[in-house]
C-alpha positions as CSV (number, residue, x, y, z in Angstrom):
1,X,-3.2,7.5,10.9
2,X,-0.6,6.2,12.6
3,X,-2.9,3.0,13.6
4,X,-3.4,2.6,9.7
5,X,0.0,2.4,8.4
6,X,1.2,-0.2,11.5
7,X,-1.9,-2.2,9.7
8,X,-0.6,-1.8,6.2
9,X,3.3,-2.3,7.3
10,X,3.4,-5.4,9.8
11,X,1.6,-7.4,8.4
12,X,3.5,-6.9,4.5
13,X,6.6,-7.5,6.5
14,X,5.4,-10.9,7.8
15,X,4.7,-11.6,4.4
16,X,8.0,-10.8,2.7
17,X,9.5,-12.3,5.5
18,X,7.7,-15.6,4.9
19,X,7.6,-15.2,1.0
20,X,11.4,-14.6,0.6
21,X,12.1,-17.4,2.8
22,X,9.9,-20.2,0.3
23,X,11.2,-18.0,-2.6
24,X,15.1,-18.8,-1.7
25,X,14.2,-22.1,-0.7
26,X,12.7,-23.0,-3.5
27,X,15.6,-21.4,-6.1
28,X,19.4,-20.7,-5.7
29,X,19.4,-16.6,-6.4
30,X,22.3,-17.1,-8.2
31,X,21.1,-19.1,-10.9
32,X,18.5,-16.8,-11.7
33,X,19.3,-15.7,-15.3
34,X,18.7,-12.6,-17.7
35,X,19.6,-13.0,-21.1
36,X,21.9,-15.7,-19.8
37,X,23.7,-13.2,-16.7
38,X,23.2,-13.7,-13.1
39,X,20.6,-11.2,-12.4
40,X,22.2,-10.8,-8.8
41,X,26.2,-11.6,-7.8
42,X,26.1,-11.8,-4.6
43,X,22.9,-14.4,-2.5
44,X,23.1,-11.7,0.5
45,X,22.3,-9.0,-2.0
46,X,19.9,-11.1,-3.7
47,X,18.4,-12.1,0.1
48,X,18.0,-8.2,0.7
49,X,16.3,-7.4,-2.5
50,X,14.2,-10.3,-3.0
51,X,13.0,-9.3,0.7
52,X,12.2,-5.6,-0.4
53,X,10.4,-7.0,-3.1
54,X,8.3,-9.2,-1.6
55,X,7.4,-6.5,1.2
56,X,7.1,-4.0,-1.9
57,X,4.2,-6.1,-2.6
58,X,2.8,-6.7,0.5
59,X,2.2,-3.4,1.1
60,X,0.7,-2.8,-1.9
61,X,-2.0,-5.5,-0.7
62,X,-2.4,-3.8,2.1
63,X,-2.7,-0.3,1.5
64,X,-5.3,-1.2,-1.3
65,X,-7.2,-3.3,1.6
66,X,-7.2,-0.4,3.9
67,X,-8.5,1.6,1.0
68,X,-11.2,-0.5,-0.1
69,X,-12.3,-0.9,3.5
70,X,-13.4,2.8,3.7
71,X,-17.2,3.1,4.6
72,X,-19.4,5.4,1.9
73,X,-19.8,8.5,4.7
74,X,-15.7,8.3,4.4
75,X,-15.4,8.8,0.7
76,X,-18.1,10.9,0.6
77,X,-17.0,13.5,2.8
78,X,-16.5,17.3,1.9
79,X,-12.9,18.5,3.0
80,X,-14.5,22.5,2.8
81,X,-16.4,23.7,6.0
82,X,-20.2,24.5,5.0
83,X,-19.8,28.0,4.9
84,X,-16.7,27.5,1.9
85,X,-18.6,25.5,-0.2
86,X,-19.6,27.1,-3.4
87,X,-23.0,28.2,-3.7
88,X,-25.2,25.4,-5.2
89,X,-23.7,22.5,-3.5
90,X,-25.9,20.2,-2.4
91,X,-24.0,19.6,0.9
92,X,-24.2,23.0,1.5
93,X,-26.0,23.9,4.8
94,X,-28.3,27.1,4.2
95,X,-29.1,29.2,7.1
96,X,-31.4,31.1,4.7
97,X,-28.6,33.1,3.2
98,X,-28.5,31.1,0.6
99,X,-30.0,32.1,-2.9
């Protein structure tokens, strides 16, 4: 588990790292405008959230990478031991006690 989300969470935060650095670059985050206000006063502030966002993101890629990545017997597992599964279940093991 552990091993999983160090895959889903450094590589994100390479990503917002790189992304918020070509974002504020590319565009003073001061002169980004809503409904002709500054969105954000302060460029620190701006830095910070821009860099949450992007990793925000990031994550989201990755988790849903890591999810698709799951093999068929993964997805398809039972979380109930044999004997708990309801009778009629077709991945239930019968020991011939089963009707």
């Amino acid at each position: 588990m552990m091993q999983r989300l160090i895959h889903i969470l450094w590589p994100s935060f390479i990503v917002a790292g790189l992304a918020d650095i070509v974002f504020t670059s590319l565009f003073d985050p001061l002169e980004v405008m809503y409904r002709g206000e500054a969105l954000i006063e302060h460029r620190v502030a701006a830095y910070t959230v821009g860099f949450f966002v992007f990793w925000m993101l990031g994550i989201a890629s990755s988790a849903l990478t890591c999810y698709f990545q799951r093999g068929a017997d993964e997805i398809n597992r039972c979380p109930l031991k044999p004997a708990q599964r309801p009778k009629g279940c077709p991945k239930r093991e019968c020991d011939g006690g089963c009707d």
